[in-house]
MILUM-835332 format. One record per residue (C-alpha): residue number from 0; x, y, z. Coordinates in steps of 0.001 Angstrom, whole numbers, plus 500000, padded with zeros to 6 digits. Example, Ala and Ser with C-alpha at 12.3 -4.5 7.8 and 13.67 -1.06 7.14 Angstrom:
+-----+--------+--------+--------+
|  nr |      x |      y |      z |
+-----+--------+--------+--------+
|   0 | 512300 | 495500 | 507800 |
|   1 | 513670 | 498940 | 507140 |
+-----+--------+--------+--------+
//
This chain:
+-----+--------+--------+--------+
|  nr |      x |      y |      z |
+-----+--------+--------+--------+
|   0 | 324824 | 173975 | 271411 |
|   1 | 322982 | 174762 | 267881 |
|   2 | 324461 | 178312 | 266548 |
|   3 | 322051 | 181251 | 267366 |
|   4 | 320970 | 181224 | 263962 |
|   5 | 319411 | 177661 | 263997 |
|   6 | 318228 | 178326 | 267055 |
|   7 | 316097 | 181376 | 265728 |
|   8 | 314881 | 179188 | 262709 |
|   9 | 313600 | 176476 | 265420 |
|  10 | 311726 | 178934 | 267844 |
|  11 | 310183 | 180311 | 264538 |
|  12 | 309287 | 176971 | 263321 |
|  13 | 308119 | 176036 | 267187 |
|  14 | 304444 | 176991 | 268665 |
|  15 | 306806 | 179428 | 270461 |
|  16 | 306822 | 182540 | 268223 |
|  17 | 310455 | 184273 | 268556 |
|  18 | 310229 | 187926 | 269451 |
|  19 | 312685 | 190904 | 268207 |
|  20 | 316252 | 191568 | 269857 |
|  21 | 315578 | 193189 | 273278 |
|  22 | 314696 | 196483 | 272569 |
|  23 | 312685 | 199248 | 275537 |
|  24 | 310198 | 199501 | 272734 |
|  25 | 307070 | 196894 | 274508 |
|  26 | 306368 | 194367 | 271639 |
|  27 | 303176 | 191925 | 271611 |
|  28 | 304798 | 188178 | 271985 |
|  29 | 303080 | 185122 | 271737 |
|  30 | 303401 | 182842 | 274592 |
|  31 | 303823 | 179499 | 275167 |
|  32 | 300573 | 178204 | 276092 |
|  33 | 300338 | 176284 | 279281 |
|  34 | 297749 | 173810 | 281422 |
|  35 | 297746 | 173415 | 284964 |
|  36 | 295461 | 172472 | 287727 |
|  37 | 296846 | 174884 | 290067 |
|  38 | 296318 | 177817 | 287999 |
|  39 | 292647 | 177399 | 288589 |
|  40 | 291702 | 180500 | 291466 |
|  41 | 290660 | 179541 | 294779 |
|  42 | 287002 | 179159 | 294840 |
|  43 | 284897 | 181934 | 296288 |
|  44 | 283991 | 182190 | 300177 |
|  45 | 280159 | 181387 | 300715 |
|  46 | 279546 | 185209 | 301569 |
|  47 | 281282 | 188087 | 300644 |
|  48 | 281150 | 191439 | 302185 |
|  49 | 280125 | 194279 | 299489 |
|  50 | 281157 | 197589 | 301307 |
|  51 | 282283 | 198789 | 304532 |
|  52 | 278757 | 199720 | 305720 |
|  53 | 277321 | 196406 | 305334 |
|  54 | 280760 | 195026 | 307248 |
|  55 | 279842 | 197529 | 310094 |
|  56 | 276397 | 196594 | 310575 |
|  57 | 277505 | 193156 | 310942 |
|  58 | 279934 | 193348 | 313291 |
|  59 | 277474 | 195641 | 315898 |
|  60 | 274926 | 193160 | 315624 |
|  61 | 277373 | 189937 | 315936 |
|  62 | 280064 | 190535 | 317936 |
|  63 | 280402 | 189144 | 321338 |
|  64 | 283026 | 191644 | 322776 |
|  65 | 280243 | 194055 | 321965 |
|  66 | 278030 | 192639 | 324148 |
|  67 | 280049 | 192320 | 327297 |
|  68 | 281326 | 195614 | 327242 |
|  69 | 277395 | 196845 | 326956 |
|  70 | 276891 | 194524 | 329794 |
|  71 | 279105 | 196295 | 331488 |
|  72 | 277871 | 199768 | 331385 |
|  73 | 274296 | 197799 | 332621 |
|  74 | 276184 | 196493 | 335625 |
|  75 | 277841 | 199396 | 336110 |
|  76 | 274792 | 201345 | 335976 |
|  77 | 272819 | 198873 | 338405 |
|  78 | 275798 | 199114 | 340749 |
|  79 | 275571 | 202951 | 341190 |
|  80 | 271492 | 202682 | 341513 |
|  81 | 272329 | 199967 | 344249 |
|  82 | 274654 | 202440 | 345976 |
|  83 | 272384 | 205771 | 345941 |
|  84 | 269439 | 203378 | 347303 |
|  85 | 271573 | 203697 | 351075 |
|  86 | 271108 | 207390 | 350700 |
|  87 | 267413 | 207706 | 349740 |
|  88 | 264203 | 206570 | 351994 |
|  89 | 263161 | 203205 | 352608 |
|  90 | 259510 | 202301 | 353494 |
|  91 | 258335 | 198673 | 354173 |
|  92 | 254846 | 197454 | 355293 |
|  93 | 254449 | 194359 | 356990 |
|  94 | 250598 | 192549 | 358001 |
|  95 | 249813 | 189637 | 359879 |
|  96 | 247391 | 187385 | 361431 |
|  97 | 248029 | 185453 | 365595 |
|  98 | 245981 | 183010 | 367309 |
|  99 | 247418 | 181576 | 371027 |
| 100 | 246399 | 177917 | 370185 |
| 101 | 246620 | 177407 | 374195 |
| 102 | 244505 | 180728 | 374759 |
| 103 | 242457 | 181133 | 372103 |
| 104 | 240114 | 183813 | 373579 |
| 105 | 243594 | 186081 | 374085 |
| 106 | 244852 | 188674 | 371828 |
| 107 | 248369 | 187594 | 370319 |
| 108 | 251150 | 189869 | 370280 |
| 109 | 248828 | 193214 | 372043 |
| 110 | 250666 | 195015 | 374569 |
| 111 | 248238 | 196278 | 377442 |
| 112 | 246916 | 199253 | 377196 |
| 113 | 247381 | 199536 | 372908 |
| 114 | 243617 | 200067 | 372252 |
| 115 | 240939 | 202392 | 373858 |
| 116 | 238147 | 204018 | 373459 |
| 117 | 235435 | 201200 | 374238 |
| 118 | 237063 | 198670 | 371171 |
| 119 | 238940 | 195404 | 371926 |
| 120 | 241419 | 193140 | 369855 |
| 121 | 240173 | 190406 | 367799 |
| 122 | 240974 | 186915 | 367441 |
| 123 | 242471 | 185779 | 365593 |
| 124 | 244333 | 189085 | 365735 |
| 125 | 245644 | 190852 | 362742 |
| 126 | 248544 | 193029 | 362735 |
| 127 | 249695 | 195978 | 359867 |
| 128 | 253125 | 197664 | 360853 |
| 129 | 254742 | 200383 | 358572 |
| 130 | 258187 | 201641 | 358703 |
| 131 | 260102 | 204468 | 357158 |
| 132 | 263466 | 205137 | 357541 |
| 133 | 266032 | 207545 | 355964 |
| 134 | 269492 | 207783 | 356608 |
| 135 | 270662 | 211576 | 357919 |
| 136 | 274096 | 211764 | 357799 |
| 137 | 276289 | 208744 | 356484 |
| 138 | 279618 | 209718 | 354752 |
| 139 | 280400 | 206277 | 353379 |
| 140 | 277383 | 205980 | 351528 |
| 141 | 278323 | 209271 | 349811 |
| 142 | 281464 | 207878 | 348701 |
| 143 | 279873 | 204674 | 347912 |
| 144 | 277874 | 206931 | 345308 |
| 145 | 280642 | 208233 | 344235 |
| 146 | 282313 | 205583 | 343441 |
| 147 | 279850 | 204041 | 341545 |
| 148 | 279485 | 206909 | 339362 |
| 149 | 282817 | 207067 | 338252 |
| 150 | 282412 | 203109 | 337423 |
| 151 | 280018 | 203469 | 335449 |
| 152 | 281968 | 206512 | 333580 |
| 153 | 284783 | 204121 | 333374 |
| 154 | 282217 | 201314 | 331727 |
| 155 | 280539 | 203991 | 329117 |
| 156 | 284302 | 204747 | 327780 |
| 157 | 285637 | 201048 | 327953 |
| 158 | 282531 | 200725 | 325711 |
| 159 | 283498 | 203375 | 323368 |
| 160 | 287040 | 202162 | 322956 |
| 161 | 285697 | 198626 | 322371 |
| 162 | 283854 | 200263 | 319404 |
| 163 | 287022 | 201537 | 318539 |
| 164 | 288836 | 198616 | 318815 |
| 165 | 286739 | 196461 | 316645 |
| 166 | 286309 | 198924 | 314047 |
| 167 | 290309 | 198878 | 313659 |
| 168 | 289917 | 195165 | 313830 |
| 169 | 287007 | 194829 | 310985 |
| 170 | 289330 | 197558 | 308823 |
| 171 | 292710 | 195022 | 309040 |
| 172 | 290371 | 192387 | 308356 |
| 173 | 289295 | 193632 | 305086 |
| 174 | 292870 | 195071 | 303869 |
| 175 | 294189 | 192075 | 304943 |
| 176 | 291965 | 189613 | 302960 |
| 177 | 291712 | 192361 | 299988 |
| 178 | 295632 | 191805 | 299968 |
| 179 | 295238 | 188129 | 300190 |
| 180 | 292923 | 187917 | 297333 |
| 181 | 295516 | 189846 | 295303 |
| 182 | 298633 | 188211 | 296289 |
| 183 | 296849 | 184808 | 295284 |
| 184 | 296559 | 186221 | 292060 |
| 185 | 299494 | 187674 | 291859 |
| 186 | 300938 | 184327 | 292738 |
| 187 | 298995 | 182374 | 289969 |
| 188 | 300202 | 184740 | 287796 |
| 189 | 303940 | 184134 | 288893 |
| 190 | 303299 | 180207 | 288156 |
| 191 | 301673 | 180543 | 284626 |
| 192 | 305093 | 182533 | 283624 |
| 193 | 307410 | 180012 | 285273 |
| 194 | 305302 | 177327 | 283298 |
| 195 | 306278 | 179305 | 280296 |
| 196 | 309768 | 179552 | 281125 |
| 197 | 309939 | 175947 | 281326 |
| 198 | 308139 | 175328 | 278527 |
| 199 | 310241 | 177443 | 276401 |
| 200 | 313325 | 175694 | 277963 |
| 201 | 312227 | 172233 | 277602 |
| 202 | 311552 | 173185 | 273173 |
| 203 | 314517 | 174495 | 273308 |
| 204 | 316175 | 171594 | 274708 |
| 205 | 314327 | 169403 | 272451 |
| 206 | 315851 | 170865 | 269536 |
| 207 | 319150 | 170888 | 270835 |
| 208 | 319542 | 174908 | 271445 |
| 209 | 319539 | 173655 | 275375 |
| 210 | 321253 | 171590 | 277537 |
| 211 | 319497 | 169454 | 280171 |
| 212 | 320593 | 171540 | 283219 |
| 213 | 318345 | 174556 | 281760 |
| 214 | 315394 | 172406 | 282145 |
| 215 | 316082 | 171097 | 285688 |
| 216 | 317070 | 174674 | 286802 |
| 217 | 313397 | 176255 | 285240 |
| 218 | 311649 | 173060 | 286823 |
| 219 | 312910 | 174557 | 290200 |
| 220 | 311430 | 177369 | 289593 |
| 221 | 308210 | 176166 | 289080 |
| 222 | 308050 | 174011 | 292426 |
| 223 | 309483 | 177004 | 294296 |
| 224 | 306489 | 179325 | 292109 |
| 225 | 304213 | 175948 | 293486 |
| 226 | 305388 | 176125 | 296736 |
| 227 | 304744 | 180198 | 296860 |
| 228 | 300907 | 179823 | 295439 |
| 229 | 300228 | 176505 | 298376 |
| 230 | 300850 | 179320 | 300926 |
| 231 | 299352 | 182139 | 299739 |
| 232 | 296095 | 180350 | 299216 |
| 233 | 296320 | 178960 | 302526 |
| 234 | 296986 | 182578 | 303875 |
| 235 | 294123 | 183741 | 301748 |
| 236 | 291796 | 181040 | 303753 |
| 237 | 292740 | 181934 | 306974 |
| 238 | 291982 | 185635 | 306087 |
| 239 | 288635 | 185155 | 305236 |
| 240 | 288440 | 182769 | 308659 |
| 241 | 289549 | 186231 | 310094 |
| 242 | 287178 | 188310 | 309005 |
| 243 | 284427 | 185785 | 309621 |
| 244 | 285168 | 185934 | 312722 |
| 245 | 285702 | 189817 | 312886 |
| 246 | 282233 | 189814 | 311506 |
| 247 | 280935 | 187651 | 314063 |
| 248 | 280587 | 184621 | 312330 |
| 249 | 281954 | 181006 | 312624 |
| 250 | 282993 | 180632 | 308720 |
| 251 | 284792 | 182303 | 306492 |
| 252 | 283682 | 185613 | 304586 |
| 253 | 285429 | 187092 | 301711 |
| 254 | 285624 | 190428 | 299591 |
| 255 | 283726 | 191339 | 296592 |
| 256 | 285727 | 192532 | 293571 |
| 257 | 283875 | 195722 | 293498 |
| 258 | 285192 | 196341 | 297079 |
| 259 | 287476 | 199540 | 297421 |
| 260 | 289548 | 200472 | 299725 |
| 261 | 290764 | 203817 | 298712 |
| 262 | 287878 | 205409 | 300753 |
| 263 | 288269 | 203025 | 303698 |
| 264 | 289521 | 206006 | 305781 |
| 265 | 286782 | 208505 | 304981 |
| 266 | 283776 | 205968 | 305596 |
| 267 | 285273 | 205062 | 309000 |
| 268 | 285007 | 208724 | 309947 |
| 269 | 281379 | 208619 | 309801 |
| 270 | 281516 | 205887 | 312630 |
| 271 | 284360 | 207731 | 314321 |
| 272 | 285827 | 211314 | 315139 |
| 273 | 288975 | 212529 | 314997 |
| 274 | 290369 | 213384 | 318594 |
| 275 | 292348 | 216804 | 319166 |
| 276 | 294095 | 215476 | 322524 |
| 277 | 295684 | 211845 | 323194 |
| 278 | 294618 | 212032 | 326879 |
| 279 | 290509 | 212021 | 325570 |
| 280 | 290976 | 208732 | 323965 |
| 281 | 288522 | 206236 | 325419 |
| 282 | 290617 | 203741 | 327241 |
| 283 | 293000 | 206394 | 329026 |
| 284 | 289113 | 207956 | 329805 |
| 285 | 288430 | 204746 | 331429 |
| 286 | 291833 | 204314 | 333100 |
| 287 | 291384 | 207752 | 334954 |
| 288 | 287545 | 206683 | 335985 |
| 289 | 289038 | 203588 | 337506 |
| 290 | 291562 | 205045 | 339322 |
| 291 | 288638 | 207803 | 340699 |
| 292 | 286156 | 204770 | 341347 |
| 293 | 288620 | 203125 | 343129 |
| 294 | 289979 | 206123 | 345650 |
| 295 | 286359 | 206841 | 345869 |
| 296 | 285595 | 203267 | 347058 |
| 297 | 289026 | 203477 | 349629 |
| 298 | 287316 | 206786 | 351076 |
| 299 | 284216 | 204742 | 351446 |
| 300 | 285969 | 201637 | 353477 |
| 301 | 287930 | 204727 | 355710 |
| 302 | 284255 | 206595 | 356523 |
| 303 | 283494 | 203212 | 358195 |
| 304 | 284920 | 204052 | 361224 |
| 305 | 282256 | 207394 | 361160 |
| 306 | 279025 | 207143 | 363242 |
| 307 | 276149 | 207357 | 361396 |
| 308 | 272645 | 209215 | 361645 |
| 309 | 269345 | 208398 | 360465 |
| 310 | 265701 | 208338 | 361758 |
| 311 | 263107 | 205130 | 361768 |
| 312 | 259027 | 206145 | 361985 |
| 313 | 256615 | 202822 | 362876 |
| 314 | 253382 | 202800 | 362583 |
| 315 | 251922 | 199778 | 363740 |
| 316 | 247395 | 198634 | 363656 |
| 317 | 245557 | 196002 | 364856 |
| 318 | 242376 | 194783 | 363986 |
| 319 | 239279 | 195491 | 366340 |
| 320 | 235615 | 195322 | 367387 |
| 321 | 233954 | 197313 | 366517 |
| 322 | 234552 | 198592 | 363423 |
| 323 | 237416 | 197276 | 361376 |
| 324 | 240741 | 198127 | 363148 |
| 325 | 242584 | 200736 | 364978 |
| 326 | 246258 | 202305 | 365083 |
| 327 | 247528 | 201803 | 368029 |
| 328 | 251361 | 203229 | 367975 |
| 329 | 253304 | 205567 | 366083 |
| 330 | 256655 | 206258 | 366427 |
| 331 | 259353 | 208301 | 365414 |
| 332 | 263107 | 207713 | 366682 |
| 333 | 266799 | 209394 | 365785 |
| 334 | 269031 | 206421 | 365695 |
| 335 | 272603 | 207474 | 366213 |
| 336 | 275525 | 204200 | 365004 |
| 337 | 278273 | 204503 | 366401 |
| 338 | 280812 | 201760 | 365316 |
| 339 | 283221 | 200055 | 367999 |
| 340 | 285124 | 196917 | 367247 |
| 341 | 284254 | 195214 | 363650 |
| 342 | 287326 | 192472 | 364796 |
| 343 | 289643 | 194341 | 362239 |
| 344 | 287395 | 193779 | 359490 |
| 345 | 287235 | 197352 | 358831 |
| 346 | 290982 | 198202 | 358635 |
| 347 | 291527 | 195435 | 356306 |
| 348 | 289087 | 196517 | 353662 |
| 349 | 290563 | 199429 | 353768 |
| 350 | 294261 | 198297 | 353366 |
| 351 | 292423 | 196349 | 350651 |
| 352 | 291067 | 198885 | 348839 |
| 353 | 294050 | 200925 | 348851 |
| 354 | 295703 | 198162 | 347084 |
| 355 | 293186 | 198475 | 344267 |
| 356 | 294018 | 202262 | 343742 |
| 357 | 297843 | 201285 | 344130 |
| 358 | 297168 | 198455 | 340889 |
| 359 | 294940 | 200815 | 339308 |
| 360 | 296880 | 204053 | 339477 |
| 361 | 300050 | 201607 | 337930 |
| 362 | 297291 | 200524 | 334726 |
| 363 | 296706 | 203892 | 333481 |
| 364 | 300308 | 204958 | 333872 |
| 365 | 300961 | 202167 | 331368 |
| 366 | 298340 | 202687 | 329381 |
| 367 | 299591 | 205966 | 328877 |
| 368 | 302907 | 205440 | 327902 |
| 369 | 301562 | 202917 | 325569 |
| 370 | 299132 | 204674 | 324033 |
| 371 | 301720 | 207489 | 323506 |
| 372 | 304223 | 204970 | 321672 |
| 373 | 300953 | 203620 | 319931 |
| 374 | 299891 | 206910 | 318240 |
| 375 | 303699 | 208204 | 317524 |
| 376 | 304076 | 204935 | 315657 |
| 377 | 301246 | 204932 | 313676 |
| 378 | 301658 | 208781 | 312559 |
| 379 | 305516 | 207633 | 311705 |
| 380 | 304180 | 204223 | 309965 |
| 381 | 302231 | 206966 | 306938 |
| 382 | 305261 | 208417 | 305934 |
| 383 | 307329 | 204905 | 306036 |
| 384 | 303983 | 203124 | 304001 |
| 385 | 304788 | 205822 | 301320 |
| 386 | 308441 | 205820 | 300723 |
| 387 | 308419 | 202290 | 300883 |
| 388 | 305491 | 202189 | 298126 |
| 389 | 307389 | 204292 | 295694 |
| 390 | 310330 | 202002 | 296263 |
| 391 | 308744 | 199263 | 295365 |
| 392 | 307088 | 200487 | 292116 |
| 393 | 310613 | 201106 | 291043 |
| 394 | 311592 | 197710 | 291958 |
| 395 | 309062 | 196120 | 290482 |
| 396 | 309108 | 198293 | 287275 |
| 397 | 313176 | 197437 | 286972 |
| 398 | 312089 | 193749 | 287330 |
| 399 | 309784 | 193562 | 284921 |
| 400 | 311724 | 194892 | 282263 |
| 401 | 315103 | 193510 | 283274 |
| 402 | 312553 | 190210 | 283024 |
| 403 | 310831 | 190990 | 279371 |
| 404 | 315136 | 191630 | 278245 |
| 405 | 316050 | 188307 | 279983 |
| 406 | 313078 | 186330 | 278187 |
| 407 | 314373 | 187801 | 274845 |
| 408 | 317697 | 187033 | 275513 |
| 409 | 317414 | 183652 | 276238 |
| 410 | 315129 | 182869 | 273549 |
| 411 | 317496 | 184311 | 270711 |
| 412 | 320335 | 182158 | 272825 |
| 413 | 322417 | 184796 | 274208 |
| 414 | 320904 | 183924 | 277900 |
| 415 | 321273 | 181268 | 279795 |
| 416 | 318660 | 179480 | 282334 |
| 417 | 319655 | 180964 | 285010 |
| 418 | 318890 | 184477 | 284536 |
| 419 | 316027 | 183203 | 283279 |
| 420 | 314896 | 181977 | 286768 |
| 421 | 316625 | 184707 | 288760 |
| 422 | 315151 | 187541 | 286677 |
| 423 | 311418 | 185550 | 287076 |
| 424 | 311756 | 184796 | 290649 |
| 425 | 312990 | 189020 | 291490 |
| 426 | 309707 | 189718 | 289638 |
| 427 | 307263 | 187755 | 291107 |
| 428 | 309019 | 189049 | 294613 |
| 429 | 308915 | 192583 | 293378 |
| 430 | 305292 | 192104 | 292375 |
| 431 | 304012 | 190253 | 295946 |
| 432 | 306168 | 193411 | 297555 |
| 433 | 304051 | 195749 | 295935 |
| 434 | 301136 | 194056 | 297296 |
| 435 | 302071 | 194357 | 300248 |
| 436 | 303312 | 198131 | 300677 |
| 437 | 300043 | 199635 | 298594 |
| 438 | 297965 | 197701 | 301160 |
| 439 | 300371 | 198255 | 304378 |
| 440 | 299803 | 201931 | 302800 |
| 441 | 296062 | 201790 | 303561 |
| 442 | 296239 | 199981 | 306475 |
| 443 | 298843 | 202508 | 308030 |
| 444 | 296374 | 205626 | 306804 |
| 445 | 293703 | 203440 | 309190 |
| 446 | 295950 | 202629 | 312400 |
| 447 | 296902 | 206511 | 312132 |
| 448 | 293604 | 207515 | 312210 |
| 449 | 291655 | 205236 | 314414 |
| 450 | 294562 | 205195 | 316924 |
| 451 | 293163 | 208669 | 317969 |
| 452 | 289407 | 208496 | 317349 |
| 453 | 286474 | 208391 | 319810 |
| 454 | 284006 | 205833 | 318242 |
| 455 | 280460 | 206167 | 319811 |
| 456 | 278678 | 204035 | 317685 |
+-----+--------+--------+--------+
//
């Protein structure tokens, strides 16, 4: 190897400028300058989201989970309107028009006696019948009311938690691909100082300050600095085909630079409130309604075997000569149901329908331990996202410099290639860490928050 003091004449002579002796001082260098196709940045997504409002409105308007669960609360709500119809009157008018083809001159359908008064049925004879009928007493329709209603409360908070659910989704979207946009730079940024590594290794092995196993150690580097930016493209592609689809869209939507996330977690409280009790959060809400609708709909199977009450009033006109027609009955009657044998129909509906509270009653006792681990986690994940950001700003702070000393080092010949690439390869990890914890910071600051939010949209 040349003596160091060649070697510092040849870097000086060399389009690689030689800095001063490693020093804490920072010092402007001049770099080796370096061409690559794969430092070019990936190219922009065909639409980019500008701020979280704009991201919002999309995903109300687009998304399909949306939609069901608003279905829902219309099925739900048609269900209970279905149910309360037993309870309420039901009138019904029927009219009609007989000839006896074998006895034409002969009223059809006319019991003896049905009109006075001088008149006689027509013929063709026409017929008008009306019939009202309202149910007294019936305790299963009660419950059937009953458990419609709580359905339907059921449906209104799946809704709300769906709301809730897709606004944490849309919010990991966007960190997520705001993260992914940085690592790729970050990672581009990792490759164009490997490059310069190896360039600087390569002029110093051409003028014999270097040995060949220098070069083949920086090369490594690069392919493994290669190998990094590949994949974090890729990742950055398949976060934008993420939030496409968190959007509503089939293609892939990316992130202005002007997008900030540092207020993510105020604007989402203008789409969602803070919660003072675990136990109101939509889906447990929901749970509880389901377990109500479904004891309610049990009750309703057991009442079965309850007679019924209700009274039927007919009115019933035919159409005579003279004058146009002529009432002939009305009738009022108390109808009394009293239920038998149903073949053991009844008793397994309601063996059934106890089995539905049973599976019910077991979903919202899991949802509530979940939801309790869910919102412990997320309150512990805050503190965790800080520490482990401050950690890594050290890291990455001790990395850079013990990097900027290793560069000088090696280019004055008192380092060798190797802690060249080892002190390059702990920085670009200490950088992509970094990343990662300032946006696992704001994503944490989210989860913590919309774990235990009502969003009503």
């Amino acid at each position: 190897m040349a003596p160091p003091s060649l070697l510092l004449f040849a870097l000086a002579t060399s389009p690689v400028q030689a800095e001063p002796p490693p020093t804490d001082t920072p010092t402007v260098t001049l770099q080796p300058r370096v061409e690559d196709a794969m430092l070019t940045p990936v190219p922009p997504a065909a639409r980019n989201v500008k701020q979280w409002e704009e991201a919002v409105a999309l995903m109300r308007e687009r998304s399909t989970d949306l939609r069901g669960a608003e279905a829902g609360v219309e099925r739900a709500t048609g269900r209970w309107r279905q149910a309360l119809a037993a309870l309420l009157p039901t009138a019904r008018v029927r009219a009609g028009l007989g000839q006896d083809l074998l006895h034409p001159s002969v009223p059809t359908g006319v019991l003896v006696g049905a009109v006075g008064d001088g008149r006689t049925v027509t013929t063709p004879t026409g017929t008008l019948t009306a019939t009202l009928t309202q149910t007294v007493v019936d305790l299963g329709a009660w419950r059937g009311v009953a458990s419609a209603r709580e359905a339907e409360t059921g449906a209104v908070a799946s809704l709300q938690d769906t709301r809730r659910r897709l606004t944490l989704g849309l919010a990991r979207a966007l960190v997520a691909t705001v993260a992914s946009e940085r690592a790729a730079e970050i990672n581009r940024v990792g490759l164009r100082r490997a490059l310069e590594r190896a360039a600087l290794a390569r002029r110093a092995f051409e003028l014999g300050a270097g040995h060949q196993l220098d070069v083949v150690r920086v090369e490594q580097d690069v392919a493994v600095a290669r190998g990094i930016l590949v994949a974090g493209d890729e990742q950055l592609r398949r976060t934008r085909e993420a939030l496409g689809l968190a959007l509503g869209y089939g293609e892939p939507f990316g992130v202005t630079p002007a997008f900030d996330l540092r207020g993510l977690v105020e604007r989402t409280r203008a789409d969602c409130a803070p919660l003072d009790d675990v136990d109101a959060r939509a889906d447990l809400v929901s749970a509880r309604a389901q377990v109500a609708s479904a004891r309610e709909s049990r009750d309703q199977a057991s009442a079965g075997y309850l007679p019924t009450l209700g009274l039927d009033s007919t009115l019933s006109g035919l159409t005579t000569t003279p004058g146009f027609g002529s009432f002939s009955t009305w009738s009022v009657a108390a109808v009394l149901s009293v239920p038998l044998w149903e073949g053991g129909g009844r008793g397994g509906l309601v063996r059934e329908r106890a089995g539905v509270e049973a599976q019910a009653e077991a979903t919202l006792e899991s949802a509530r331990r979940d939801v309790a681990l869910e919102v412990a986690r997320a309150r512990r994940s805050v503190e965790v996202a800080e520490t482990l950001t401050r950690t890594s700003v050290e890291s990455r702070d001790l990395a850079e410099r013990t990097d900027r000393l290793t560069r000088r080092a090696f280019e004055v010949g008192r380092g060798t290639s190797l802690e060249l690439v080892q002190s390059g390869a702990a920085l670009r990890q200490a950088e992509l860490d970094l990343v990662l914890r300032e946006f696992e910071l704001v994503q944490a600051r989210l989860d913590a928050f919309l774990t235990q939010a009502r969003c009503d949209g």
